[in-house]
N, C-alpha and C positions, 0 to 999 in steps of 0.2 A: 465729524465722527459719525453721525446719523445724518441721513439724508431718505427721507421720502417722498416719492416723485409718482403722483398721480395715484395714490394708494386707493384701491378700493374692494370693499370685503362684505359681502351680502347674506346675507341667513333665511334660511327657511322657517317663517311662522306660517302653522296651519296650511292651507293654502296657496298663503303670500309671500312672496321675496322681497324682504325688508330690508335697505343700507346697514350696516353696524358701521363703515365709513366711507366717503363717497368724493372720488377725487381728492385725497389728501395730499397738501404737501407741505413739508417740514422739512428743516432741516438744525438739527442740534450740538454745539461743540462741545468739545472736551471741558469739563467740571463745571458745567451747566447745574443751577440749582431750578429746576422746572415743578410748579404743581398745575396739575391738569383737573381742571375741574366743569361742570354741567352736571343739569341733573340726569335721573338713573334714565338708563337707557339712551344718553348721548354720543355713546363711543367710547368714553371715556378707557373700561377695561379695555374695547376690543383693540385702542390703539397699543394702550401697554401691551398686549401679547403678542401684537404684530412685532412691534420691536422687540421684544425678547423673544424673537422667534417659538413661538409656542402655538402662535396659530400663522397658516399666508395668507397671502388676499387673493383675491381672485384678479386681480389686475394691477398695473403698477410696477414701479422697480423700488425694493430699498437697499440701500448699501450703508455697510457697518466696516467704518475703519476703510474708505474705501474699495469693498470688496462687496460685489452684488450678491446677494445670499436669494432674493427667489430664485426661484431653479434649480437649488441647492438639494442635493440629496440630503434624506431626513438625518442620514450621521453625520453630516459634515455641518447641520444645522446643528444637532446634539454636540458638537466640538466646540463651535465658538459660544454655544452656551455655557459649556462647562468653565471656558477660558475667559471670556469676556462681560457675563453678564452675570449679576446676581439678586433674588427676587426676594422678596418681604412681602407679607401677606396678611391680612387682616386675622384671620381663624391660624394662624401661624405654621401652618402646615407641617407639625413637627413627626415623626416617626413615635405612636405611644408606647414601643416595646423597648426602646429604646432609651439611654439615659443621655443626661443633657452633652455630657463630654463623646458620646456615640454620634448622635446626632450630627454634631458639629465637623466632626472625624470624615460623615460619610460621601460630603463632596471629593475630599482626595482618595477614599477607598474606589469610587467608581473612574478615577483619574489616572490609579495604577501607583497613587505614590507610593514610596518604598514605606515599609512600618515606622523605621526609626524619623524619616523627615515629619510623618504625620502627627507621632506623637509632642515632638517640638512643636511643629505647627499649632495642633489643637491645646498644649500649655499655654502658648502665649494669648491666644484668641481667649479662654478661660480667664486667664490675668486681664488682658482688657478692656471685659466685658463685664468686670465683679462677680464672677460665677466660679471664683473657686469652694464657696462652702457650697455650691449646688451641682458642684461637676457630675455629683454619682447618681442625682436625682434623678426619675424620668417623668414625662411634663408635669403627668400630673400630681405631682410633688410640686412643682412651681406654680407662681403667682403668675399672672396675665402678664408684668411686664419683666420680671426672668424670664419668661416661654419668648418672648416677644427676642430678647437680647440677644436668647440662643440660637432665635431664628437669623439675628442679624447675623452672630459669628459666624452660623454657615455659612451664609450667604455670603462672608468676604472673605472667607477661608482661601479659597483658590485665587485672591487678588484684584479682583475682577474689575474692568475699565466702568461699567454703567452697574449702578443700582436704581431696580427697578420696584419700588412701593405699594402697594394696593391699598390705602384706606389703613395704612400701618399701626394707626392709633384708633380705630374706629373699634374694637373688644377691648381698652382699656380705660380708667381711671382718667382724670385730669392729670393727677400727679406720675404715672406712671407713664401718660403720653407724652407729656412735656418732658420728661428723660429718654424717652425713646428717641424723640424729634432731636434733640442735643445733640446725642449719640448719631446719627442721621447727618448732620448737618457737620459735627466735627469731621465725618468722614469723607461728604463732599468738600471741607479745608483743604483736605490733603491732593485734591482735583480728581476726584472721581465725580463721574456724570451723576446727577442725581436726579429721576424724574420719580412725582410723586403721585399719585392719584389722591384727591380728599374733594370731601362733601363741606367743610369746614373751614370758612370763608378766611377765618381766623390763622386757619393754619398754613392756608391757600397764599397768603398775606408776607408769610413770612421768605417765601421761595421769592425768586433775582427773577422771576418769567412766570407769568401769567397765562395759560390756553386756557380759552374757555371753549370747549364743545358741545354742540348744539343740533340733533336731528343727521348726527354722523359727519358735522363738517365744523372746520375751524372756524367759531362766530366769533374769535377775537384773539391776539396775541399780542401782551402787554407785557413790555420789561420794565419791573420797578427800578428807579434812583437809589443807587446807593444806602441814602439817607434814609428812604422812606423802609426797603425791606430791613434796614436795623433796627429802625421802630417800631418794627413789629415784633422782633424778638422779646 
């Protein structure tokens, strides 16, 4: 499904042109549960955005679903986003004029769907998610982990093959993370990819695939047994 060959993506500090990642190569299949972990300034996000096409690299090839995307015009990059991939984010990135069931709605409004598909859509996502006494609220009416929920129902609203994580539970409660993470991981059940970023060795523990990154390169890839990632749920 993901395949990265030779990935590399450099930034300007000050001065200096520093790796964010340096020769990578990976490659990830279908309903993969991955947490990517190293400390700050590893690569860590800059790999998640490469694959969610949100940023390129400067060198390298990746292909998604067999289909090479650098080289890719920036709209046909914004299609298979819209189609195939769906993000979760720390700070939840919600829309604040907007109310919870708006929110949720606005992947298929920017996708063309017809009004009446969306509205079925966004009910059942609602039912799903235990947000129907919050459907009218806007975020900030919501607790950290409804904000967090409604960011998931976007984000699967349009179906999408790869969920993409940022530190998902790192602005919530224990108890509010450990339902998020549930929520997460039932979704990966159904065989959606799921790559997760955390700082949270704990929660790093719980994912089938271990990356650790280190100075912008793979310093390890580790697939738990079975046995072991159940005993950590």
């Amino acid at each position: 499904m993901i395949d990265l060959q030779n990935i590399t993506r450099m930034f300007t500090v000050g001065d200096e042109r520093v790796y964010g990642l340096k020769e990578v190569d990976l490659t990830i299949g279908n309903g993969e549960y991955i947490a990517v972990m190293g400390p700050s300034g590893s690569g860590k996000s800059t790999l998640l955005n490469i694959i969610g096409l949100l940023d390129k690299p400067d060198s390298g090839i990746y292909q998604l679903e067999g289909e090479v995307t650098t080289g890719l015009a920036d709209s046909k990059q914004a299609e298979l986003r819209c189609h195939k991939i769906g993000f979760i984010f720390q700070f939840f990135h919600l829309v604040p004029r907007m109310t919870a069931m708006e929110n949720i709605e606005l992947p298929l409004m920017l996708a063309g769907v017809e009004p009446k598909v969306r509205k079925q859509k966004v009910q059942k996502a609602i039912e799903t998610f235990g947000l129907a006494g919050r459907a009218r609220h806007r975020p900030d009416q919501l607790s950290g982990g409804q904000r967090q929920r409604v960011a998931i129902a976007r984000a699967t609203i349009m179906e999408p093959h790869i969920l993409l994580a940022d530190e998902p539970t790192g602005n919530l409660d224990r108890a509010s993370g450990n339902e998020v993470i549930e929520i997460l991981e039932e979704l990966n059940s159904r065989n959606i990819t799921l790559i997760m970023v955390t700082h949270d060795p704990e929660l790093g523990n719980r994912a089938k695939r271990q990356i650790h990154m280190i100075d912008g390169i793979i310093g390890s890839d580790h697939t738990s047994s079975p046995a072991t990632a159940y005993a950590a749920r």
